[in-house]
Short mmCIF file of the C-alpha atoms (twelve columns), coordinates in Angstrom:
data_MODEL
# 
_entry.id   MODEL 
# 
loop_
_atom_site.group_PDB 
_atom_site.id 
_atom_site.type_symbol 
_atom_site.label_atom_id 
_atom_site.label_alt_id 
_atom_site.label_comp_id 
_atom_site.label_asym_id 
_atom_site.label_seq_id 
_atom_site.Cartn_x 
_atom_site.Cartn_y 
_atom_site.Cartn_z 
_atom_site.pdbx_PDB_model_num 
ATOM 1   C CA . UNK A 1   -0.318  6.968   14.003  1 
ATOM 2   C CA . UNK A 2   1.906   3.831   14.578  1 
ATOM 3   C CA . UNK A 3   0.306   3.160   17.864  1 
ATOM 4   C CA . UNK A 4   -3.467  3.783   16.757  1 
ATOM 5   C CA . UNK A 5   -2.165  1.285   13.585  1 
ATOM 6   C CA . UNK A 6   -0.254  -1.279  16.343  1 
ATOM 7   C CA . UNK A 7   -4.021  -1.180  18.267  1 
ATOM 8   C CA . UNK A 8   -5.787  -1.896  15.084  1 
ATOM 9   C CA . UNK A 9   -3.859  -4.518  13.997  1 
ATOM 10  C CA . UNK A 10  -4.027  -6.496  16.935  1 
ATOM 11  C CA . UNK A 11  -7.566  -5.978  17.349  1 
ATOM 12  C CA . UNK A 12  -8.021  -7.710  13.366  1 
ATOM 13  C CA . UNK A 13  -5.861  -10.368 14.621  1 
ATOM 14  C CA . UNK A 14  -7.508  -11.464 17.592  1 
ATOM 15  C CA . UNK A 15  -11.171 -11.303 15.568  1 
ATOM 16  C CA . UNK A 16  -9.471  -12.848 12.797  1 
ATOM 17  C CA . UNK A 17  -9.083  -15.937 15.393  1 
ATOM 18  C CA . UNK A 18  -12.298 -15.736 16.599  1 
ATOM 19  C CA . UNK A 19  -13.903 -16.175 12.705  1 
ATOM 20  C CA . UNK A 20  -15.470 -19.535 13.125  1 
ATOM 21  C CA . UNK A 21  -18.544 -21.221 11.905  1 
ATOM 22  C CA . UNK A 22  -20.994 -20.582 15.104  1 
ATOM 23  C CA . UNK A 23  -19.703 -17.267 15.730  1 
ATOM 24  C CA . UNK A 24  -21.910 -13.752 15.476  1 
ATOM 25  C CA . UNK A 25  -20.380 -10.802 13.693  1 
ATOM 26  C CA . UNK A 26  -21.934 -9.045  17.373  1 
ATOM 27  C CA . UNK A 27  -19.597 -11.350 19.247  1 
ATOM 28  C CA . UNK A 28  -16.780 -10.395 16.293  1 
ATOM 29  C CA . UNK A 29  -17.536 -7.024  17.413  1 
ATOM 30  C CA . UNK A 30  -17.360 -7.102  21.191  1 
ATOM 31  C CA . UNK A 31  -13.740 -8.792  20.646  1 
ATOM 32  C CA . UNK A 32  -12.265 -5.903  18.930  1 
ATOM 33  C CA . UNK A 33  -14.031 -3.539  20.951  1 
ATOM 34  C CA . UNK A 34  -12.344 -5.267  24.201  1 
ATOM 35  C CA . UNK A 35  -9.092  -4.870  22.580  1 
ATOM 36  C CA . UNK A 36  -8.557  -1.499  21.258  1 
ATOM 37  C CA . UNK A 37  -10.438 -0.179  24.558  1 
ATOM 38  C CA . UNK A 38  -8.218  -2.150  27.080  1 
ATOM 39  C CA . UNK A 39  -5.671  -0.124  25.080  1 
ATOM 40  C CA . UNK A 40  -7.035  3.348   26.120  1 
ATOM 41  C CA . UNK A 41  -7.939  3.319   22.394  1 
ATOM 42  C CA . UNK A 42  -11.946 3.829   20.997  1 
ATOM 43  C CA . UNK A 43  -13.078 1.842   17.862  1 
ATOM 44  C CA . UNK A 44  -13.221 4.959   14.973  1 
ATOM 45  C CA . UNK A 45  -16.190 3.642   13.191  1 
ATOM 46  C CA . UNK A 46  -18.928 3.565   16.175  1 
ATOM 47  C CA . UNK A 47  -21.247 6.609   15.693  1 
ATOM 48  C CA . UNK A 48  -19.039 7.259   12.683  1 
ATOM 49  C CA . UNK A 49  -21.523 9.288   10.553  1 
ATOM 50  C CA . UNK A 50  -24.486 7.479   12.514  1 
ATOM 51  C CA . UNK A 51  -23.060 3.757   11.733  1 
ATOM 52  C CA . UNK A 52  -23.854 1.795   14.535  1 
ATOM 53  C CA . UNK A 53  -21.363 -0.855  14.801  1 
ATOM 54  C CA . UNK A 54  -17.955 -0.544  16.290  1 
ATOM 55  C CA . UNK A 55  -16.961 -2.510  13.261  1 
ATOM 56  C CA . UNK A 56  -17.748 -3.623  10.154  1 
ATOM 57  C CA . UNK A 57  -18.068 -7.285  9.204   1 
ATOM 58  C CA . UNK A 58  -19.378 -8.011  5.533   1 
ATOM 59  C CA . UNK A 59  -20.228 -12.018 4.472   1 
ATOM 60  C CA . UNK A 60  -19.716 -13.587 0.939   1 
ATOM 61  C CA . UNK A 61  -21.274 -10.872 -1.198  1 
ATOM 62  C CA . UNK A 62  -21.202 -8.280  1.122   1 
ATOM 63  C CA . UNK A 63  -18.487 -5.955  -0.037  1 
ATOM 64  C CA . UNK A 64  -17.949 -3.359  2.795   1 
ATOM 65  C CA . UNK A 65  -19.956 -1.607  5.891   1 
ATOM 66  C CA . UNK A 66  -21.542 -4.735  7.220   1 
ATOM 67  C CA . UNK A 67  -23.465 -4.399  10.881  1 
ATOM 68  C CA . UNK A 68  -22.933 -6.436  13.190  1 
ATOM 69  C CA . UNK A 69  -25.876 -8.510  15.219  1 
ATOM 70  C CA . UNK A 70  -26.433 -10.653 17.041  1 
ATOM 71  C CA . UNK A 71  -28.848 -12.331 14.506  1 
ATOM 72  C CA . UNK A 72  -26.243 -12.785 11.783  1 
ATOM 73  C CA . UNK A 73  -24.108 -15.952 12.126  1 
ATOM 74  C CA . UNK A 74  -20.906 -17.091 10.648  1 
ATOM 75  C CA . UNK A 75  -21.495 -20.540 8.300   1 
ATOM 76  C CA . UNK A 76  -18.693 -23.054 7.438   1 
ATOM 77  C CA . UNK A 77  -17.147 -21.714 4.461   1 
ATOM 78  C CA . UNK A 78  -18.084 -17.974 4.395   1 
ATOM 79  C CA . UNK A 79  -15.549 -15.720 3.802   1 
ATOM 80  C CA . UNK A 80  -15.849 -12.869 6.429   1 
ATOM 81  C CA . UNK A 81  -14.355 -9.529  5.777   1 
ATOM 82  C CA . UNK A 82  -13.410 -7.636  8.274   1 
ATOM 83  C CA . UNK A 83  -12.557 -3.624  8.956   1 
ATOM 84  C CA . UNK A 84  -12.097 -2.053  11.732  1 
ATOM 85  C CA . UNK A 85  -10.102 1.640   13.754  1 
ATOM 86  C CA . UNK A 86  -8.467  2.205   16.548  1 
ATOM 87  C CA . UNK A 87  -8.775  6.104   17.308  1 
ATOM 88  C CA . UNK A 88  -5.410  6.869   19.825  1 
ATOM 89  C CA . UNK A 89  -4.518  10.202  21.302  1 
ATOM 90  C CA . UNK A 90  -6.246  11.913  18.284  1 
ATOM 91  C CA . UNK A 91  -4.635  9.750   15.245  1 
ATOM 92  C CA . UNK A 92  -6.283  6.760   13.766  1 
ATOM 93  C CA . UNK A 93  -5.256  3.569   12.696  1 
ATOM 94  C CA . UNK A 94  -7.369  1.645   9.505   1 
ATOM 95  C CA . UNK A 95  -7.079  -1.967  8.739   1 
ATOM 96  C CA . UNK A 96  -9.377  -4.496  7.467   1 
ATOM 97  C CA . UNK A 97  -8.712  -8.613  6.226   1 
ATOM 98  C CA . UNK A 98  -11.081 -10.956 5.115   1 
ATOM 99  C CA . UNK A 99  -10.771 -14.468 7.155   1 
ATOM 100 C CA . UNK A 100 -12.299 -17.609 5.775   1 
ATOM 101 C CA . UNK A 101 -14.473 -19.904 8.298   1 
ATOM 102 C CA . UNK A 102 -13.536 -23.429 8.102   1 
ATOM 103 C CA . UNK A 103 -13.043 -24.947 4.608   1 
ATOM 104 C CA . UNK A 104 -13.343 -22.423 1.627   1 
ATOM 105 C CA . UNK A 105 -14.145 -23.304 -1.860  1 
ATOM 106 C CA . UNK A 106 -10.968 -22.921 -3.976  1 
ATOM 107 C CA . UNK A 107 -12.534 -19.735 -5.937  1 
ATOM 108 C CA . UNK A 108 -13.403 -18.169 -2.536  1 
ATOM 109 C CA . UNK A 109 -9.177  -18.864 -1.916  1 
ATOM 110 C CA . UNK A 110 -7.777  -17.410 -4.977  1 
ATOM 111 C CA . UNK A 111 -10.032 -14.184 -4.381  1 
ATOM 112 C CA . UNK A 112 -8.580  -13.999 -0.985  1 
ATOM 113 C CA . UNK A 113 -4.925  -14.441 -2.455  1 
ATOM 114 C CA . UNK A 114 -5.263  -11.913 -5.238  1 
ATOM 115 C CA . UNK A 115 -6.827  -9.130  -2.775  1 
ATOM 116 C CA . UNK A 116 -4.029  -9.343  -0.208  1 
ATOM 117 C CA . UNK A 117 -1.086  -9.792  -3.271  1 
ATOM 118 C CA . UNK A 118 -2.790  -6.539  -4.952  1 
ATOM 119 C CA . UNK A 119 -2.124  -4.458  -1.500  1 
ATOM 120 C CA . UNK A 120 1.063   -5.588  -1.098  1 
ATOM 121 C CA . UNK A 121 1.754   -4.927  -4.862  1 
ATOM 122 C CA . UNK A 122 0.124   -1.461  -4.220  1 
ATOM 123 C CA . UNK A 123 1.990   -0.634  -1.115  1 
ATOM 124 C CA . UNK A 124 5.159   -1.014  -2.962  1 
ATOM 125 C CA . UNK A 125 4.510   1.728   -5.178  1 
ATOM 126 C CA . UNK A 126 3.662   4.121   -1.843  1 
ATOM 127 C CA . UNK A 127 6.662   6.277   -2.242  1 
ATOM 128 C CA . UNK A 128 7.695   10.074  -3.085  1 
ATOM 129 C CA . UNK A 129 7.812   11.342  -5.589  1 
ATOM 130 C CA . UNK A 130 5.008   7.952   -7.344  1 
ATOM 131 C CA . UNK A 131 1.372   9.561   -8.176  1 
ATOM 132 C CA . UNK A 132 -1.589  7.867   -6.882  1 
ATOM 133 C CA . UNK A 133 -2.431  6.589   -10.274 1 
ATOM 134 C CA . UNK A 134 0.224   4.470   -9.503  1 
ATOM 135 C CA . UNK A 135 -0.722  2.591   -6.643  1 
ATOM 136 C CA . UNK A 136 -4.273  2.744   -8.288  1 
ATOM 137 C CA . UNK A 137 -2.767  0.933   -11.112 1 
ATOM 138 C CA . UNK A 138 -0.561  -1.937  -9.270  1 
ATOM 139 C CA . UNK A 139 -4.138  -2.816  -7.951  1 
ATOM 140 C CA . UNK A 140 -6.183  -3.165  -11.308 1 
ATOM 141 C CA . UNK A 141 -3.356  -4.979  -13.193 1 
ATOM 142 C CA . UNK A 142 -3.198  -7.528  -9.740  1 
ATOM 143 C CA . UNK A 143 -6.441  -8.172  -10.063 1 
ATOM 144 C CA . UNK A 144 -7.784  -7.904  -13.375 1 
ATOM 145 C CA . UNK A 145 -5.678  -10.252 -14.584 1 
ATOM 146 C CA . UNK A 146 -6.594  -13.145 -12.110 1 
ATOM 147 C CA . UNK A 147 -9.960  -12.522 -13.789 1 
ATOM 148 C CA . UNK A 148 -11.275 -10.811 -11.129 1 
ATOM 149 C CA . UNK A 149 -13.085 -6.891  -10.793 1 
ATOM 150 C CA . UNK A 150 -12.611 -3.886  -8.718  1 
ATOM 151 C CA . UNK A 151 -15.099 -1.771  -6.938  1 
ATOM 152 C CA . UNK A 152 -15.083 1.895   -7.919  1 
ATOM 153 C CA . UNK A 153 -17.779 3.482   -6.278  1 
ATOM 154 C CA . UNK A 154 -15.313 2.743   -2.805  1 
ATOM 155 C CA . UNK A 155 -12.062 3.657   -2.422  1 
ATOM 156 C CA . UNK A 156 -9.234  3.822   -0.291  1 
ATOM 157 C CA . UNK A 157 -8.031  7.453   1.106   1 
ATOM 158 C CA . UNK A 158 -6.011  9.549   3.360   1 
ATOM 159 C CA . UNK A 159 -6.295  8.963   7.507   1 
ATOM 160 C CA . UNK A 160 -5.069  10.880  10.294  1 
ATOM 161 C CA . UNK A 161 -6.936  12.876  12.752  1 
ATOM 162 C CA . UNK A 162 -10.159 12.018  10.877  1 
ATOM 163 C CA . UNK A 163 -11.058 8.754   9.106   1 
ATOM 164 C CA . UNK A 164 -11.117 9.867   5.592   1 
ATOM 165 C CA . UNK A 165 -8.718  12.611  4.342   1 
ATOM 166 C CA . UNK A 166 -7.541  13.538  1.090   1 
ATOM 167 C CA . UNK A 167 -6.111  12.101  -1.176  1 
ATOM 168 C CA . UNK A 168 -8.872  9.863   -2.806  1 
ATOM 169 C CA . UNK A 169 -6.823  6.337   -3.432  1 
ATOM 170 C CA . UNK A 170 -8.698  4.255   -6.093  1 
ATOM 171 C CA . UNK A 171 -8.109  0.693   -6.839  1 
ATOM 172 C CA . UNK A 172 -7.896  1.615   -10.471 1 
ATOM 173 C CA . UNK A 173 -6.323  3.924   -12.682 1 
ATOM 174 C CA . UNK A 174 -3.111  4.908   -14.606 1 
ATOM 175 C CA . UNK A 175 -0.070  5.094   -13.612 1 
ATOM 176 C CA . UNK A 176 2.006   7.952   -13.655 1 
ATOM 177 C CA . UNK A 177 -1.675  9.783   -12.948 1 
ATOM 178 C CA . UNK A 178 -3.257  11.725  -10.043 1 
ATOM 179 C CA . UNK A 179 -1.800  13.169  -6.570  1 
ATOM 180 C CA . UNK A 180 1.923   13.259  -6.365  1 
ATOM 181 C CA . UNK A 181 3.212   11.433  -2.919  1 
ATOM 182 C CA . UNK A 182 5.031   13.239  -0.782  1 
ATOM 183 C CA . UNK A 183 7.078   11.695  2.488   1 
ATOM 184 C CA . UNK A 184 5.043   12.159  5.705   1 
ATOM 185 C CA . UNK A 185 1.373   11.615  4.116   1 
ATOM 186 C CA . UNK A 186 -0.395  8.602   5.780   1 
ATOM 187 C CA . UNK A 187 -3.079  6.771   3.359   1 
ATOM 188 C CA . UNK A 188 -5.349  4.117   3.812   1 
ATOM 189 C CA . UNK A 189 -4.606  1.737   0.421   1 
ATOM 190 C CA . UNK A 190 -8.023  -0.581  0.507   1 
ATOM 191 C CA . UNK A 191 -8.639  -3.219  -2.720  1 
ATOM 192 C CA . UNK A 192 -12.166 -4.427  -2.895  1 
ATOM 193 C CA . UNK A 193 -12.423 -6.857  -5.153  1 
ATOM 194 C CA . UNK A 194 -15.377 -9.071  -6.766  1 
ATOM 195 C CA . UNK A 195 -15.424 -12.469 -7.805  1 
ATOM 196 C CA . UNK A 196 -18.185 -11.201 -10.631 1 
ATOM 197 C CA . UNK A 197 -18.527 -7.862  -11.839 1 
ATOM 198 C CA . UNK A 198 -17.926 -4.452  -10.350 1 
ATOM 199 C CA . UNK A 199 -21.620 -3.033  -9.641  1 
ATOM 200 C CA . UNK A 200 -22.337 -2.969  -6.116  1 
ATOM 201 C CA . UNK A 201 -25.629 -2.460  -4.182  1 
ATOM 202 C CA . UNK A 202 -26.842 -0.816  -0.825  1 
ATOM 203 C CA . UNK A 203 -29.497 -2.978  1.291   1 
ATOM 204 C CA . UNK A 204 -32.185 -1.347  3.045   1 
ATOM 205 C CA . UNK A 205 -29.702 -0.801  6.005   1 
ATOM 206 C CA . UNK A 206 -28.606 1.792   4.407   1 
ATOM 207 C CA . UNK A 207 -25.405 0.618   5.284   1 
ATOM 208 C CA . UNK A 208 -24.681 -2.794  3.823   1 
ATOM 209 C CA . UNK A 209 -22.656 -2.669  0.434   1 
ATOM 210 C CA . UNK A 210 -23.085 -5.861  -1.549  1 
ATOM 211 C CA . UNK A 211 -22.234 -7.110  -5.254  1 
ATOM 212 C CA . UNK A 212 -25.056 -6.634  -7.688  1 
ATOM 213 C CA . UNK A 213 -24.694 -10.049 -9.043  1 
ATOM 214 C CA . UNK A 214 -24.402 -11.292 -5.675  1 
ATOM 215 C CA . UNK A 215 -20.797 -13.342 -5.959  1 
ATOM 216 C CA . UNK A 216 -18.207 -13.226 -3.934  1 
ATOM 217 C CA . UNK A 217 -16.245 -9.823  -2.736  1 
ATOM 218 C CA . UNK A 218 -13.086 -9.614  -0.262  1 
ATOM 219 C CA . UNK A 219 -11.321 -6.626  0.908   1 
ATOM 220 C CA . UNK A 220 -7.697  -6.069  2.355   1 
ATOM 221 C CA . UNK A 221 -6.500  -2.806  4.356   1 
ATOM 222 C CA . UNK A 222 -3.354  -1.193  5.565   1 
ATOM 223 C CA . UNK A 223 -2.449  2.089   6.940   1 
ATOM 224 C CA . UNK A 224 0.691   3.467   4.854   1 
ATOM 225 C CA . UNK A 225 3.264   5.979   5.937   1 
ATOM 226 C CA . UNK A 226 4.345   7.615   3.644   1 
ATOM 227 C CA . UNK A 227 8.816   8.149   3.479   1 
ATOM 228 C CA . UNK A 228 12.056  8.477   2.222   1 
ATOM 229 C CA . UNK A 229 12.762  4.995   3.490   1 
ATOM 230 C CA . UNK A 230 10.026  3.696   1.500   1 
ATOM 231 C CA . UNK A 231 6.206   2.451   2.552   1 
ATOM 232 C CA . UNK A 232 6.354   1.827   6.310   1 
ATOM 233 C CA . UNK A 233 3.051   -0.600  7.201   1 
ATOM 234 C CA . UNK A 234 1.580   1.583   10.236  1 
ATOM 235 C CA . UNK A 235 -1.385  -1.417  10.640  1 
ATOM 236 C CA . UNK A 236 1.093   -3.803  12.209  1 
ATOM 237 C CA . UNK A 237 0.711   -5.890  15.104  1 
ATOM 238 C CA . UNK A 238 4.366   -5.227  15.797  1 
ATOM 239 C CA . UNK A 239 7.394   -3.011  14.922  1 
# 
């Protein structure tokens, strides 16, 4: 797991440093792929219940499952979420960030902020013995109270040996509620937040997940071990 999460990590950094105005989400695409393949890694999410990118990369209102083309091109000041898996020696590794290309407006910023402060403030609560309501809770209160929404037809989940395990991890809910944590689980903790309100939309992709009201989303994703030590970050670049 920490070596399918060390392959997915670096293979978000390096697209995260390709996200420039100019850029395809294809060409996003073919740099991860590069990566976690010259690592004797393959990308999870290609063919992954018929999805046909080896990545997903989502613009402005797109919330999650954006394909990748050729056609679609990066603009100065999008924000450009991006998620992607490594699959190594039969364990996977789940990440995702959203990047901004060139100058962002100061709302698209503070969304950015609040969605990587509410996984961090979720991750903290990742321990045994917590409930899942827990981390579901550190998310909302994160959030909600920049003025911001979650998404709750998506959620976050278990990963292993398959992509999406049990538990369910939602990015709201009550503390002290749902699945007990236990040492030696591995989750996927994912907020998707919206600028607007919560309702989300499919296009005609049958793919493409994007906000109702058609504001801004962005989305944030580590792989969590579960320990006695506490949270251990398995979506690192490093150790």
């Amino acid at each position: 797991m920490r070596d399918a999460g060390r392959i997915a990590a670096q293979a978000l950094i390096l697209v995260g440093e390709a996200v420039k105005p100019g850029v395809t989400t294809e060409e996003l695409a073919c740099v991860a792929s590069k990566h976690i393949m010259s690592c004797g890694a393959t990308p999870t999410f290609l063919n992954y219940n018929g999805f046909p990118g080896s990545i997903c990369v989502s613009i402005n209102d797109e919330v999650i499952h954006g394909i990748p083309s050729q056609k679609r091109i990066v603009r100065e000041g999008d924000i450009v979420s991006v998620d992607l898996g490594a699959t190594y020696k039969g364990y996977i590794g789940d990440t995702a960030s959203t990047f901004p290309a060139g100058k962002i407006s100061p709302i698209a910023q503070k969304l950015c902020n609040t969605t990587r402060a509410a996984l961090y403030a979720a991750i903290s609560f990742a321990v045994p013995g917590n409930k899942v309501g827990d981390i579901s809770a550190a998310v909302q209160a994160c959030c909600e109270r920049e003025g911001f929404s979650l998404v709750r037809n998506y959620t976050g989940h278990g990963v292993g040996s398959s992509l999406h395990e049990d538990p369910v991890v939602p990015n709201f809910g009550r503390a002290g509620h749902g699945v007990k944590l236990r040492a030696g689980m591995t989750i996927a903790i994912e907020p998707m937040v919206n600028q607007g309100r919560a309702q989300t939309h499919v296009l005609g992709d049958k793919w493409t997940v994007v906000t109702r009201d058609r504001k801004l989303s962005a989305h944030f994703e580590h792989t969590i071990a579960i320990t006695r030590d506490g949270p251990k970050i398995l979506t690192m670049a490093e150790d």
